[in-house]
C-alpha positions in Angstrom: 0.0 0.0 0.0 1.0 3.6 -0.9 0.9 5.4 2.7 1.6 9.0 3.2 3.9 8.4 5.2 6.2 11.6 5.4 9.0 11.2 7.8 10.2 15.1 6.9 6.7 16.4 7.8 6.8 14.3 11.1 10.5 15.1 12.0 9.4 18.8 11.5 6.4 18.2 13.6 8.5 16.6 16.5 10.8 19.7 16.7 8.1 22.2 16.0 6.7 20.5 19.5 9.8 20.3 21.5 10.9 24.0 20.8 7.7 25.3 22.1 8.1 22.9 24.6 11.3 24.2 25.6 10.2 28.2 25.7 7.3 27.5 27.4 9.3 25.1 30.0 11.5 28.0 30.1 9.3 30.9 30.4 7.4 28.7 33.3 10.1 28.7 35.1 11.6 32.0 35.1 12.5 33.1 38.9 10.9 36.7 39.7 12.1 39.0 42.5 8.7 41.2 43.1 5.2 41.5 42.9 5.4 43.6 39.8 7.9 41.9 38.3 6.5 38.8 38.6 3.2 39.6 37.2 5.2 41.6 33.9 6.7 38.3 33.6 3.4 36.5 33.4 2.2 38.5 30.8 5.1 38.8 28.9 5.1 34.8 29.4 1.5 34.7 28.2 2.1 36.6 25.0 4.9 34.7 24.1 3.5 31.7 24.6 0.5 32.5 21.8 3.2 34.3 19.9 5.2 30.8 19.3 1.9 29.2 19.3 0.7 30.9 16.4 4.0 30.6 14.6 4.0 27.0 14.7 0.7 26.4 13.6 0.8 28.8 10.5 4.3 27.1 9.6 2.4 23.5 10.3 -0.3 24.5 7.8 2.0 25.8 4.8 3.7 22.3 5.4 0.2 20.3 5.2 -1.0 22.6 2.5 2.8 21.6 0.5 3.2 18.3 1.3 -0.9 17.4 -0.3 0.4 15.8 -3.6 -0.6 13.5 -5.8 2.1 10.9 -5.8 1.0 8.7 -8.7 -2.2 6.6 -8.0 -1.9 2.8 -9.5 -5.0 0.3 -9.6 -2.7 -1.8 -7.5 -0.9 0.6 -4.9 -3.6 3.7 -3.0 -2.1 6.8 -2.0 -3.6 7.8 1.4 -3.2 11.4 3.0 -3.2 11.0 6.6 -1.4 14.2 7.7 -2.2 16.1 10.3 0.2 18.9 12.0 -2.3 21.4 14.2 -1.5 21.2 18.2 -5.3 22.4 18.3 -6.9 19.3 16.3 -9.1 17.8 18.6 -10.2 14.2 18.0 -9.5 14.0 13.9 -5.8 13.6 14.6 -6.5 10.7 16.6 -3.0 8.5 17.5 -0.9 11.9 15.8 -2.1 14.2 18.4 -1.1 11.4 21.5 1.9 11.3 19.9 2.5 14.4 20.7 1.1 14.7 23.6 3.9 11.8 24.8 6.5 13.9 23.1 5.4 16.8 25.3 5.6 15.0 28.1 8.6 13.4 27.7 10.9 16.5 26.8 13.2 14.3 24.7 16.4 15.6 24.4 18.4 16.8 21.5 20.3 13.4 20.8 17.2 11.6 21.1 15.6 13.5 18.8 18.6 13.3 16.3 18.1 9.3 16.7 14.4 10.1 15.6 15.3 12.0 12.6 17.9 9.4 11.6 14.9 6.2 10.9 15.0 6.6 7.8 17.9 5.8 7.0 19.0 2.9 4.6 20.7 -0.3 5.6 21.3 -3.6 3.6 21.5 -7.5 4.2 23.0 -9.5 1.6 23.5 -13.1 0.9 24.5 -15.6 -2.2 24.7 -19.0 -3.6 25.6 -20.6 -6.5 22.4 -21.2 -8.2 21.1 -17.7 -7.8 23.9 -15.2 -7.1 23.7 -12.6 -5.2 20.3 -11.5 -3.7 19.7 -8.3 -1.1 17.0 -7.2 1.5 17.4 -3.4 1.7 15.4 -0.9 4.4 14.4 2.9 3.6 15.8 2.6 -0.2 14.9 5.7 -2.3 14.1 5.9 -5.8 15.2 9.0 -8.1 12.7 9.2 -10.6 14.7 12.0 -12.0 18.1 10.1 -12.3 15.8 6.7 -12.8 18.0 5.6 -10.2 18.1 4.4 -6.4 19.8 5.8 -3.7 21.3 4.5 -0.3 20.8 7.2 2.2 23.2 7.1 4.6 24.4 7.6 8.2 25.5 6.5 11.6 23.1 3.9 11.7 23.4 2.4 8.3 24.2 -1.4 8.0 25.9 -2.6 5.3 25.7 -6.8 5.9 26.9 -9.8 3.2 29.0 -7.0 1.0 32.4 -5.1 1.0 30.5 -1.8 -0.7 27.8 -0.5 -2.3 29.4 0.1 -4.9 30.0 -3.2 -6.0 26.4 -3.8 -6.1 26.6 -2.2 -9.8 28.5 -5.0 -10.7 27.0 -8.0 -9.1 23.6 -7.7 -8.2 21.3 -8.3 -11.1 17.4 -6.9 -11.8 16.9 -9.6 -14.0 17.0 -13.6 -14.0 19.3 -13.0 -17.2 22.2 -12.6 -16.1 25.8 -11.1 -17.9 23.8 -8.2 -19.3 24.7 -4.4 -18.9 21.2 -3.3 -19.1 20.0 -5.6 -15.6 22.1 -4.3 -13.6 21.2 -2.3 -10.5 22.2 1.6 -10.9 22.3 2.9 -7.0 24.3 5.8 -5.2 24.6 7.2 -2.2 24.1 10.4 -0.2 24.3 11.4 3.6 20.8 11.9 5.3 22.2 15.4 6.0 22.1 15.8 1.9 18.7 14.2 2.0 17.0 15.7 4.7 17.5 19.5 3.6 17.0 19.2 0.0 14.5 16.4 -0.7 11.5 15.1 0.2 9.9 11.2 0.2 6.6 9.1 -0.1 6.8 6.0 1.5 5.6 2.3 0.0 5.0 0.4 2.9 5.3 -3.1 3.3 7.5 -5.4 1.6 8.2 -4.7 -2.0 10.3 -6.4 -5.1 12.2 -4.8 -7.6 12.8 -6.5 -11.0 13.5 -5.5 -14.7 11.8 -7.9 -17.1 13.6 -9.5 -19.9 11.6 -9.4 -23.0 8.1 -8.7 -22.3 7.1 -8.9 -25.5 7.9 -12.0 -25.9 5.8 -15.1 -24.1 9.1 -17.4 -23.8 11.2 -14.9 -21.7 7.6 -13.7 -20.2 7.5 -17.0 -18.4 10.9 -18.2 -18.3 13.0 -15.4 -17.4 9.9 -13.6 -15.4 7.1 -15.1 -14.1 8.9 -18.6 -12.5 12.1 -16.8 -11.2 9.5 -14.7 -9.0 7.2 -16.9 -8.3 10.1 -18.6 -6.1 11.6 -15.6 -4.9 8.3 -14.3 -3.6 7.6 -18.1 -2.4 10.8 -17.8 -0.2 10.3 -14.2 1.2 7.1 -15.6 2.5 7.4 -19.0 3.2 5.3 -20.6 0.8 2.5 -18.1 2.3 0.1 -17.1 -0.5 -2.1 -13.8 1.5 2.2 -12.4 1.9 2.6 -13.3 -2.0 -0.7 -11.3 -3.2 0.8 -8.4 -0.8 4.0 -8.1 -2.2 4.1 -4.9 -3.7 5.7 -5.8 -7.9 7.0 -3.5 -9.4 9.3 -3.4 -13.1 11.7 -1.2 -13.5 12.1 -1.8 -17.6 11.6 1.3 -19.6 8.9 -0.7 -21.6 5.3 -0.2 -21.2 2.5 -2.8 -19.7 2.6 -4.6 -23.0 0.6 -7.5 -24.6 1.1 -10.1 -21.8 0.7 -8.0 -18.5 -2.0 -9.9 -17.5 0.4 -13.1 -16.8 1.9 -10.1 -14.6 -1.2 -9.5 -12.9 -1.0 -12.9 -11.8 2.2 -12.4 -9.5 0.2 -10.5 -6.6 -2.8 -8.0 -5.9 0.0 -5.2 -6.1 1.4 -4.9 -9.1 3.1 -1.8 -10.9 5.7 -0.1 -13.2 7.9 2.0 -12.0 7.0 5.4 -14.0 3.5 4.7 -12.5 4.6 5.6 -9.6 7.2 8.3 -10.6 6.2 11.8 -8.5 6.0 15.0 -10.6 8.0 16.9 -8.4 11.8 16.9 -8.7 12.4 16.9 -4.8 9.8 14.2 -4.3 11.3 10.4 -3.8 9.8 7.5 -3.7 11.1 5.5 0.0 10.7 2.1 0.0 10.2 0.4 3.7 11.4 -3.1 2.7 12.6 -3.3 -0.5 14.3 -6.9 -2.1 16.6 -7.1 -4.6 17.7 -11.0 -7.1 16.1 -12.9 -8.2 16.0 -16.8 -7.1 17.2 -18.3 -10.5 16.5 -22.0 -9.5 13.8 -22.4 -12.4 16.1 -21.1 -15.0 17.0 -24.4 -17.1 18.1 -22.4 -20.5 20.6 -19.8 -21.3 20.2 -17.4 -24.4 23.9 -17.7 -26.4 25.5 -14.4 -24.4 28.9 -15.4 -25.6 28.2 -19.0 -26.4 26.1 -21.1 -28.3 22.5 -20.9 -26.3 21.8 -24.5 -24.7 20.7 -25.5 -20.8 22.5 -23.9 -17.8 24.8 -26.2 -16.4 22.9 -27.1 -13.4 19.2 -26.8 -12.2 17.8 -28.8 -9.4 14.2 -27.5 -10.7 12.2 -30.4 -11.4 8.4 -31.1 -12.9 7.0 -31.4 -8.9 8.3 -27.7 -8.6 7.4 -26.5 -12.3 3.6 -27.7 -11.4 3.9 -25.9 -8.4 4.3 -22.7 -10.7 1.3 -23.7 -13.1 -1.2 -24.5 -10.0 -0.3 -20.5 -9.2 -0.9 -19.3 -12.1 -4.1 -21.4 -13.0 -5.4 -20.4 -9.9 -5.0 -16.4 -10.4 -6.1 -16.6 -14.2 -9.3 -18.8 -12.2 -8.1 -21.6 -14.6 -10.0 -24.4 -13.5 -8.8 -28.0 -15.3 -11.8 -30.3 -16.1 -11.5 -34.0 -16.3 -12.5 -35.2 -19.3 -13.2 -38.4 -21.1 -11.9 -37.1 -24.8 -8.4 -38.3 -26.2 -7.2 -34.6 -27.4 -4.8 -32.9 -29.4 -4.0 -29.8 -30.0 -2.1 -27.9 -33.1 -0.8 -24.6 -32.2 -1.5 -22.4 -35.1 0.3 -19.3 -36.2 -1.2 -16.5 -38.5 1.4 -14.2 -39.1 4.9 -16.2 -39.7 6.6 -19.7 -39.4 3.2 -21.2 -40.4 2.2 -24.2 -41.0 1.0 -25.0 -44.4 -1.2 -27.9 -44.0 -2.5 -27.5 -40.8 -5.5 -29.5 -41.7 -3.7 -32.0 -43.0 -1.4 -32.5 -39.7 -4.3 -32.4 -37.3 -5.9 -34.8 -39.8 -3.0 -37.5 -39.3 -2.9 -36.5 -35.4 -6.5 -37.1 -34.9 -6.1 -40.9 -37.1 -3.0 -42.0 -34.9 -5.2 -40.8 -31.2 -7.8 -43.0 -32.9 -5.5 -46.0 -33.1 -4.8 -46.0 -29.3 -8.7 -44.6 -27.9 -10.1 -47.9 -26.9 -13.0 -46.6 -27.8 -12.6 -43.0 -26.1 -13.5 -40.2 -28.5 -11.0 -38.0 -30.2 -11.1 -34.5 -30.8 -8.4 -32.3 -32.2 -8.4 -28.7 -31.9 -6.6 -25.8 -33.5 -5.3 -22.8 -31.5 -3.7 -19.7 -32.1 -3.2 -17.0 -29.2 -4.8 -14.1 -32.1 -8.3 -16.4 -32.3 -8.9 -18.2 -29.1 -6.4 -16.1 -26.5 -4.6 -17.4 -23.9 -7.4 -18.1 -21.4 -8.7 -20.7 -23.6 -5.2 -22.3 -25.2 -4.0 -23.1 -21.5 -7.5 -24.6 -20.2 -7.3 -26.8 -23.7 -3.7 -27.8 -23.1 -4.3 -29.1 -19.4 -6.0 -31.9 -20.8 -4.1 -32.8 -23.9 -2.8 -35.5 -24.7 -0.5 -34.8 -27.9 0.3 -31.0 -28.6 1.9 -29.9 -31.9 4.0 -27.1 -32.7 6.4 -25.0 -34.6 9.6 -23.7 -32.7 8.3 -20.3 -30.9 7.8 -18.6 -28.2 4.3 -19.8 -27.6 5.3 -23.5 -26.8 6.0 -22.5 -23.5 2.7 -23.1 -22.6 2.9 -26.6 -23.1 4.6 -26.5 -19.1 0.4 -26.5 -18.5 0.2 -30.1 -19.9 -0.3 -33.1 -17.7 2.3 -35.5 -17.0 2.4 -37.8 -19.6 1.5 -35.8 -22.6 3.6 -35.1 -25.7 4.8 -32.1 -27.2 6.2 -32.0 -31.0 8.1 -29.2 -32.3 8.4 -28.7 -35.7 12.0 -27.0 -37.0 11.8 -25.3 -40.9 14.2 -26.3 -42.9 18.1 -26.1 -42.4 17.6 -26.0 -38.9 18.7 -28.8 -36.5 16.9 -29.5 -33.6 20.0 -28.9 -31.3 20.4 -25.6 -32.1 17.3 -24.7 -30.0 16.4 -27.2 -27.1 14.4 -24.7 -24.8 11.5 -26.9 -24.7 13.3 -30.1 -25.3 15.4 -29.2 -21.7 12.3 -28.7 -19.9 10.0 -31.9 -21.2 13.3 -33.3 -20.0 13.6 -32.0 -16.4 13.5 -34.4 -13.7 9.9 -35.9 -13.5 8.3 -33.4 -15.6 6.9 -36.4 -17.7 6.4 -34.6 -21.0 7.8 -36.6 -23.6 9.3 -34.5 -26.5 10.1 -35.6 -30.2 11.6 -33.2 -32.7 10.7 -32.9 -36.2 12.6 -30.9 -39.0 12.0 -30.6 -42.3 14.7 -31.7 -45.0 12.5 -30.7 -48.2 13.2 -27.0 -50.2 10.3 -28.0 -51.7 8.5 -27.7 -49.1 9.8 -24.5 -47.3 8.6 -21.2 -48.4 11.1 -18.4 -47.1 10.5 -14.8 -47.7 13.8 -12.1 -48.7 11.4 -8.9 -48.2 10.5 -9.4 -45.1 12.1 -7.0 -42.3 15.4 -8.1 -40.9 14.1 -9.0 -37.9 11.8 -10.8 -39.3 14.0 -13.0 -41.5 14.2 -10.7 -44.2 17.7 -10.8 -45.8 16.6 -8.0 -48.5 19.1 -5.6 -47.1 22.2 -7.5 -47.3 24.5 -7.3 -50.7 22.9 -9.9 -53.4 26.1 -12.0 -53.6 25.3 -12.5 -49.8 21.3 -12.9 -50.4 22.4 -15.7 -53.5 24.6 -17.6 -50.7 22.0 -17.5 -48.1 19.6 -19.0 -50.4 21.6 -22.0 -51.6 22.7 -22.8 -48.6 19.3 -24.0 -47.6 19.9 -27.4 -49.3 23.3 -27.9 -47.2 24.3 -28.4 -44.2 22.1 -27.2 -40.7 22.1 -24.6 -38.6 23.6 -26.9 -35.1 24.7 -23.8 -33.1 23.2 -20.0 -32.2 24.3 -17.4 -30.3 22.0 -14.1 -29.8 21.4 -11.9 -30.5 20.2 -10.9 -34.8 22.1 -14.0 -36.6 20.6 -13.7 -40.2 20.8 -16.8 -41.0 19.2 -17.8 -37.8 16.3 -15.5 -38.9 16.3 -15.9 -42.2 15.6 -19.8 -41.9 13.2 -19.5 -38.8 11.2 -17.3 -39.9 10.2 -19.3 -43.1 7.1 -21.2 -43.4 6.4 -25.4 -43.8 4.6 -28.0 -45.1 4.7 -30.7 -43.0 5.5 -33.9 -45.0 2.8 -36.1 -43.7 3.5 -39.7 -45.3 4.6 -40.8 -48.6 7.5 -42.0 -50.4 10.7 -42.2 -48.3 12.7 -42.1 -51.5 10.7 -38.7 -52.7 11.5 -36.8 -49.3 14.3 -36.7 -47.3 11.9 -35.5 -43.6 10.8 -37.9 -41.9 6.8 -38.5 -42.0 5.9 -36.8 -39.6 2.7 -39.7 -39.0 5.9 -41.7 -37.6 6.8 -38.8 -35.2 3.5 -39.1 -33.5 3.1 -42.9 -33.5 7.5 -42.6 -31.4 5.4 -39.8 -29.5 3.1 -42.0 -28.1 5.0 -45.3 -27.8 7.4 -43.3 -25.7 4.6 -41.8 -23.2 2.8 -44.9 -22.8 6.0 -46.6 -21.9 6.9 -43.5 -19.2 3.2 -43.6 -18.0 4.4 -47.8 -17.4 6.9 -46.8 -15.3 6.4 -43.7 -13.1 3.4 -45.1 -10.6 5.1 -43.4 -8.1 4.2 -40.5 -5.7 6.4 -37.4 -5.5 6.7 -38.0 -1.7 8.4 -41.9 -3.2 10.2 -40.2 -5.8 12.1 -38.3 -3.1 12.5 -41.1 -0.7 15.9 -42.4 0.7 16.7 -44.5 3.6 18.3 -42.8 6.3 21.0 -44.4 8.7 21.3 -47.7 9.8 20.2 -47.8 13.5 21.7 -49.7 16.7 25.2 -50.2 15.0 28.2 -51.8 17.0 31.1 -53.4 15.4 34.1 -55.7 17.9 37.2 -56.7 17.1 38.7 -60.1 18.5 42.2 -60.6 18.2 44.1 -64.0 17.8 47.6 -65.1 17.0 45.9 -66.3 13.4 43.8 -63.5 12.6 41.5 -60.5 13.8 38.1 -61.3 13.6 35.7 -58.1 12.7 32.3 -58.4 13.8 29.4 -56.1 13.1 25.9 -56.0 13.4 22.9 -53.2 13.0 19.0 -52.8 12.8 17.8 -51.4 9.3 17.0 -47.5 9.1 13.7 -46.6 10.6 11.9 -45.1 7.5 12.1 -48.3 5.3 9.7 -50.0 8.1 6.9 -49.0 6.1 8.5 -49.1 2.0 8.2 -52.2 0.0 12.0 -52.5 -0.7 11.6 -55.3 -3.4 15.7 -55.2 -3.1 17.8 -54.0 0.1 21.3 -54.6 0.6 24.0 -53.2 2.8 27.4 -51.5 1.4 30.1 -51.7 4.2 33.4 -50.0 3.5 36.3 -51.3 5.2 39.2 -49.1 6.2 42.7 -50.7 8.3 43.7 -48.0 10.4 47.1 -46.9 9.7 47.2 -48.3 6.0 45.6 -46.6 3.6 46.2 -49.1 0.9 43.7 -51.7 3.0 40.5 -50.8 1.9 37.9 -53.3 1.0 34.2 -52.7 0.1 31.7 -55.1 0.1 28.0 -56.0 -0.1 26.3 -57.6 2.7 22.5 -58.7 3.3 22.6 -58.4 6.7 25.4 -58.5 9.8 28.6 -59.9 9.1 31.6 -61.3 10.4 35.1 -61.0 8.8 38.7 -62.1 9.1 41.5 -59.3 8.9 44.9 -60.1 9.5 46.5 -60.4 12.7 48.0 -57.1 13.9 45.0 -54.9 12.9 44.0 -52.5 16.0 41.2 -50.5 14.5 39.0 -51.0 11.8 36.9 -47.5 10.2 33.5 -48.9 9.1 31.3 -46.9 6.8 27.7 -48.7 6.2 25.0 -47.3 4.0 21.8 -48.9 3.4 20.1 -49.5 -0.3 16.8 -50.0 -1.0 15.3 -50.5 -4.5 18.7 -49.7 -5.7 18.5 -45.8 -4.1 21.4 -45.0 -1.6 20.8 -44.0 1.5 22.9 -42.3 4.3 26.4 -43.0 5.5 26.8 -44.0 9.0 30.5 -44.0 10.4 31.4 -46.7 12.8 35.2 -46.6 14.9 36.1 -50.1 15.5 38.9 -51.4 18.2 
């Protein structure tokens, strides 16, 4: 929420109070020597008394009367005017007027008072990790909507926590989940309060709040992948998984873009959700103050990297899996008041595009789809649909997708909303011509994330016959019209060699120039007339492959994350002979397999001589065992872990003598 919340107008109330606090103290307590005297003094007293009295409250009312501004009203974030500065106010100031009363009465001193003046000062907490970088909490930061800036106001009290200097934030602490590009990083300087409190002014955005620039916002791939799931978990950690702190979070995007064609998905986030230059004052002294203000974004979603100096491909590590990914789609179904319906129909869906990359014979493909869903319906009915986000919008498209069964595609932006289909679904992405498959395996990476349980099969077409490019259009569109014509001839012909295997962003024009053209999907035929595969075969490998994963994963999540802790109750002896030393142990299996069918268990032991680091021995037991060392062993270091249906479990140490 947007509070009025001017500390300058209450600091200047608070001294206001405790100089005529102090003169009136003062002039109470004057010592008189006479009758005459003392009764000059009263009066005197008395008129001095109004005299300050009716300076401060003319001075309180100019304040009021400046400090009334519209600040920059969102539908998300209400600006409330709750100022109040009159000694005289009766019951309408309410809690502001026992404020002062108990600053009356308590005749703070003058380093008290500086403490007062100084809450509003900025401090910052930071913290790292691998997967997500670097990530901040900051308190009382200040926006310059004039220098589009922030700015760390500082004094005495500041903390600075997790970093060696601000300054280095301008180098390591990222707006975006995109990271090695100038344009995300955070721009912040810093002032003393002394600078700030005679020379500026603030609103104040209560609560907690989230600062982040968005990628491409324009574009439904980067919307989702590089937006909307690297917040969802941030704001999912700042609250604990709480969803009444998410939908308070105040949102807002720095960017310099507008709201743009998918704000909605944005809307999504939380209740409170805003641009920056919404809430941008019109005065130049004016700042915005955030209260709680977080910075990084948690990048544990982010499974694909764009080409920023290397061909694009997957990140090198992710621990985001399909359990977590469905996480992200429950939140968002539930805020676009998605609701999936079971159904009985055996669907499929073609994703249509109208303006480029099309697909020729659209009918013709859902034609074939539609004949292999008949082949394995059991008698179910079989529906295919055709969507395109222009004709049916997103609202519709995801509520379709949540229960199909085979989805159809070319490579775009919009296949990212195939995360919405159920576990054991396929997707199919269709790649124009001179285009390998592994030079673009967004989507491939994600069907292929831990348990996410979408099967995905490629399909590229191999046939200049049946690709349809277009020279005119603009360069960013694939156009290739504005390059020399030795360089458009070469372009051309080298459709019908080798494949595009490896992109790095940003404007490649052959990249373009071959995505961008549009494809008729070779449906069946002649092998020996066509060199792509049909793609009829494509959906019959589709399905084999998701009935065979559908076979295998009758599993919970709970099981999927299952391990067996230690073994319990463990001893271990040594008895020693002139022969040999015999090495005894014995233990109880770990407690959380009491309940798990472990169709096979075993024990690995490893075996360590004290003192010789060249007697090792590892071994697989059933149970306890007993074992014959040589004589002049002391001490034996046991290391047992327990397996059960082949998945490792914990290591427990055991010290033998």
């Amino acid at each position: 929420m947007l509070a009025k919340g001017n500390s300058v107008l209450w600091r200047l109330l608070v001294m206001c109070t405790v100089m005529w606090l102090t003169t009136v103290t003062v002039g109470g307590d004057q010592v008189h020597t006479s009758a005459s005297t003392h009764d000059m003094a009263v009066d005197d007293d008395i008129v001095q008394k109004e005299k300050i009295k009716e300076n401060v409250l003319k001075n309180c009312k100019e304040i009021v009367v400046n400090e009334k501004r519209y600040v920059g009203i969102t539908d998300t974030l209400r600006f409330q005017d709750d100022s109040a500065c009159s000694l005289d106010c009766g019951e309408e100031c309410g809690s502001k007027k026992e404020n002062l009363k108990n600053a009356q009465e308590t005749e703070r001193g003058s380093s008290d008072l500086s403490s007062d003046l100084q809450n509003g000062c900025s401090s910052v907490w930071c913290h790292s990790s691998l997967e997500s970088g670097l990530r901040c909490h900051f308190s009382n930061l200040y926006y310059n909507h004039l220098q589009e800036e922030f700015v760390f106001v500082a004094c005495d009290h500041s903390i600075i926590y997790g970093i060696k200097n601000l300054k280095d934030l301008q180098e390591t602490l990222y707006l975006s989940s995109v990271e090695n590009h100038s344009a995300f990083k955070l721009s912040i300087s810093v002032i003393t309060w002394s600078t700030f409190i005679t020379s500026y002014r603030s609103e104040v955005i209560t609560g907690q709040s989230f600062i982040m620039a968005r990628f491409k916002p324009d574009n439904l791939l980067h919307v989702f992948h590089d937006d909307l799931l690297p917040y969802y978990f941030t704001s999912y950690e700042i609250c604990a998984g709480k969803k009444s702190c998410q939908s308070r979070l105040n949102v807002i995007f720095v960017d310099r873009n507008d709201h743009g064609k998918h704000w909605s998905f944005y809307k999504v986030l939380s209740e409170r959700v805003s641009l920056i230059s919404d809430l941008s004052h019109n005065e130049k002294d004016v700042w915005i103050q955030f209260e709680h203000i977080y910075f990084g974004l948690n990048k544990i979603s982010v499974w694909y990297q764009y080409g920023y100096g290397k061909p694009q491909g997957p990140t090198t590590s992710t621990s985001f899996s399909g359990h977590l990914m469905r996480k992200f789609t429950d939140f968002v179904l539930e805020g676009m008041n998605v609701q999936p319906k079971a159904t009985e129909v055996l669907q499929g869906v073609l994703f249509s595009r109208k303006s480029n990359r099309k697909i020729i014979n659209e009918k013709e493909v859902s034609t074939v789809l539609k004949t292999q869903l008949d082949k394995i319906s059991n008698g179910q009915e079989v529906d295919v649909k055709i969507l395109s986000q222009e004709e049916h919008g997103f609202h519709r498209m995801i509520e379709e997708l949540t229960r199909t069964h085979v989805a159809v595609g070319v490579h775009g932006a919009g296949l990212i909303l195939s995360m919405f289909l159920p576990p054991g679904a396929v997707l199919i992405e269709i790649f124009p011509l001179g285009i390998s498959p592994s030079a673009a395996t967004v989507f491939k990476t994600m069907c292929e994330l831990k348990d996410v349980g979408i099967t995905y099969i490629p399909w590229s077409n191999k046939d200049l016959q049946n690709s349809i490019y277009y020279s005119d259009n603009p360069a960013h569109y694939g156009g290739i019209s504005h390059l020399p014509k030795d360089e458009q001839e070469k372009m051309i012909q080298a459709l019908r060699g080798k494949e595009i295997s490896n992109v790095e962003c940003c404007d490649n024009p052959t990249w373009l120039f071959r995505i961008y053209q549009d494809t008729v999907v070779h449906i069946e035929g002649d092998k020996t007339d066509f060199q792509s595969m049909p793609f009829s075969e494509a959906i019959v490998n589709g399905l084999q492959k998701a009935e065979r994963y559908l076979q295998n994963s009758k599993i919970t999540n709970t099981q999927m994350e299952f391990y067996p802790s230690v073994v319990k109750d463990a001893k271990c002896s040594l008895e020693r002979s002139h022969e040999s030393t015999k090495l005894f142990a014995e233990w109880k299996p770990p407690w959380n397999i009491l309940d798990v069918r472990c169709a096979i268990m075993f024990y690995e032991v490893v075996m360590q001589i004290k003192g010789d680091i060249n007697a090792v021995y590892n071994e697989i037991f059933e149970e306890n065992f007993l074992k014959r060392l040589r004589a002049d062993v002391e001490t034996v270091d046991l290391w047992i872990t327990c397996f059960c249906n082949n998945i490792e479990g914990v290591v427990l140490y055991l010290r033998c003598m």
